[in-house]
C-alpha positions as YAML, in Angstrom:
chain: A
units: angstrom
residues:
- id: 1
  name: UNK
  ca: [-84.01, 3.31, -108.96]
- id: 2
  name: UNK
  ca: [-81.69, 0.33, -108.47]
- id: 3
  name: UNK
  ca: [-81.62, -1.89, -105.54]
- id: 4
  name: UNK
  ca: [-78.88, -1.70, -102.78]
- id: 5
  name: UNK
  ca: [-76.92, -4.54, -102.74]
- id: 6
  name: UNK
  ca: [-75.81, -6.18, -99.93]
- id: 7
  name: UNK
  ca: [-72.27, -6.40, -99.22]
- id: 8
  name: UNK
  ca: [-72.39, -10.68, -98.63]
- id: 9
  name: UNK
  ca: [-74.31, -10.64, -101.97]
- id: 10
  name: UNK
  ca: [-71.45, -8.75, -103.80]
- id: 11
  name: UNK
  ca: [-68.46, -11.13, -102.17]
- id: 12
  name: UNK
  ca: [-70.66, -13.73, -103.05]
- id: 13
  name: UNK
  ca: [-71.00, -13.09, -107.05]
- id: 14
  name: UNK
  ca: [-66.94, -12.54, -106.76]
- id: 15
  name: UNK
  ca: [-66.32, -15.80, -104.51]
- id: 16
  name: UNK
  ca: [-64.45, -13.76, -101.79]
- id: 17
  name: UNK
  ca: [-65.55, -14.40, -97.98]
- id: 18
  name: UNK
  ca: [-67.34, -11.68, -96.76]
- id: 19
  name: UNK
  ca: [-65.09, -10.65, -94.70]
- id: 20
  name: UNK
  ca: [-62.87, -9.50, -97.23]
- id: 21
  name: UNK
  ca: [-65.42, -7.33, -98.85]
- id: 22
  name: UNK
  ca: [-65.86, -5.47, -95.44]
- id: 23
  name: UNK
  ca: [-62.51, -5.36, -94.96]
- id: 24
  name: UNK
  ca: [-61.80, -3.56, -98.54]
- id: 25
  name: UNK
  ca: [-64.74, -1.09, -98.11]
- id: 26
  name: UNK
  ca: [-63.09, -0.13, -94.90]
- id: 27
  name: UNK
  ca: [-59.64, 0.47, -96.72]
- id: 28
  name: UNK
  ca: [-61.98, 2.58, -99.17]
- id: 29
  name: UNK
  ca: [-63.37, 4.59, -96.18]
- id: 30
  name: UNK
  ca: [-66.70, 3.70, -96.32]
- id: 31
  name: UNK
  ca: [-68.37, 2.73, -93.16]
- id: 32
  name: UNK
  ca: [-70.43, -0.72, -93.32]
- id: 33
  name: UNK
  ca: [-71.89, -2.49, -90.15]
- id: 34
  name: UNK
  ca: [-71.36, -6.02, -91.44]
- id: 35
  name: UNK
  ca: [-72.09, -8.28, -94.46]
- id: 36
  name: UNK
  ca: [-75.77, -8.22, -94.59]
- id: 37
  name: UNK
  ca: [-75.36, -4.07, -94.91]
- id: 38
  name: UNK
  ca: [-76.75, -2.81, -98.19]
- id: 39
  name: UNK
  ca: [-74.77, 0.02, -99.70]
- id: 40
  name: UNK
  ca: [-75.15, 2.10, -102.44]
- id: 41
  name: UNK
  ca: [-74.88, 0.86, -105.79]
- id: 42
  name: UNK
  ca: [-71.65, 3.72, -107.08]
- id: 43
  name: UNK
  ca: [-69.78, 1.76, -103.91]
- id: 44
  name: UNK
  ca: [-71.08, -1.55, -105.00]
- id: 45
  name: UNK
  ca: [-69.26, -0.78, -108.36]
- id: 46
  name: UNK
  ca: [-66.12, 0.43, -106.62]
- id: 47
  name: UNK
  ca: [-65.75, -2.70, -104.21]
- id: 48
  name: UNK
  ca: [-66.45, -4.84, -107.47]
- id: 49
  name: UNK
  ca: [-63.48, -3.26, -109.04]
- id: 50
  name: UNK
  ca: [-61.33, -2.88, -105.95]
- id: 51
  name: UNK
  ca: [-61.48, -6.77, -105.49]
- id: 52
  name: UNK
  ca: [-61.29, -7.80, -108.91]
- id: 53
  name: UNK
  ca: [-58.13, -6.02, -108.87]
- id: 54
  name: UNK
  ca: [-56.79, -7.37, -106.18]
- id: 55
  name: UNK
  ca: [-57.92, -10.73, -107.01]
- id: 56
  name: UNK
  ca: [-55.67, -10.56, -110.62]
- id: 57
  name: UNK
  ca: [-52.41, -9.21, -108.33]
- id: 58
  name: UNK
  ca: [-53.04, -12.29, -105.83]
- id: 59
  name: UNK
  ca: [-53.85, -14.59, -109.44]
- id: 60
  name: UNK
  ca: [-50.87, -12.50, -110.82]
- id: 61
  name: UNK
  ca: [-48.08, -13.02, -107.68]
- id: 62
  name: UNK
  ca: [-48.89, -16.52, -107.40]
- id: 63
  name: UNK
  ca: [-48.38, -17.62, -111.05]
- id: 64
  name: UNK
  ca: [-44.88, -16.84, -111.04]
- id: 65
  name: UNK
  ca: [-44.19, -18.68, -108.34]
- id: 66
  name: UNK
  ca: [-41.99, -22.08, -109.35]
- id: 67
  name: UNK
  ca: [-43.92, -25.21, -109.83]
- id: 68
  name: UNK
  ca: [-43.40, -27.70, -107.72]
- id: 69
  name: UNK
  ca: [-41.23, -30.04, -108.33]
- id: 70
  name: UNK
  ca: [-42.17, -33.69, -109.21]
- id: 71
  name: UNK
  ca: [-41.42, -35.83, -106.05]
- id: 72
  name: UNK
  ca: [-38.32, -37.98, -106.65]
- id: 73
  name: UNK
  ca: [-38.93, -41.45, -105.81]
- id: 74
  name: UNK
  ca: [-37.31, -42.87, -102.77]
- id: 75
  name: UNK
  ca: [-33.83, -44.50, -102.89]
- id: 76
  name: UNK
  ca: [-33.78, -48.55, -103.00]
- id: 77
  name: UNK
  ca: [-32.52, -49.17, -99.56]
- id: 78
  name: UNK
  ca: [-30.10, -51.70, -99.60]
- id: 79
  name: UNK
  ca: [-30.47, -55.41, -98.42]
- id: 80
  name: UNK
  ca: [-29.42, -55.57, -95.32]
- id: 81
  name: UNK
  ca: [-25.72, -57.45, -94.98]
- id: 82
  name: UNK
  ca: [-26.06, -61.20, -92.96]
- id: 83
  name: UNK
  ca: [-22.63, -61.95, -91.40]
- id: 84
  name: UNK
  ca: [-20.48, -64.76, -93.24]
- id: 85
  name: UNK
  ca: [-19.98, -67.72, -91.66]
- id: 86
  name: UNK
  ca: [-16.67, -68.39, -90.06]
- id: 87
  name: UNK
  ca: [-14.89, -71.49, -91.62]
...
């Protein structure tokens, strides 16, 4: 028999915070006290999934977002004008 997995350990292997994980089993419907819950290993596969996914739409959305643009240096201010002397 395979050993539970704890939810931390799972958003840990995927480099989400924990509280992400919890908060995706909840949209899944399954009811976890907090990250150091084990569940079972079927809904340790699903979660895997379910944020992989949802890490390539975030990865995906954000690619297509425009680059930055390259900062433009700042204009030359001009010297400053000294008054001409009266003849």
């Amino acid at each position: 028999m395979a050993a539970k997995p704890r939810v931390h350990e799972i958003a840990n292997e995927l480099g989400v915070d924990s509280k992400v994980a919890l908060e995706k089993l909840k949209e899944m419907g399954e009811y976890v006290k907090g990250p150091s819950s084990s569940i079972e290993p079927p809904v340790a596969r699903r979660l895997k999934a379910a944020l992989e996914a949802a890490g390539a739409a975030t990865n995906a959305a954000a690619a297509p977002a425009a680059p930055a643009a390259p900062a433009k240096p700042a204009a030359a201010k001009p010297a400053p004008q000294r008054p001409t002397p009266a003849a």
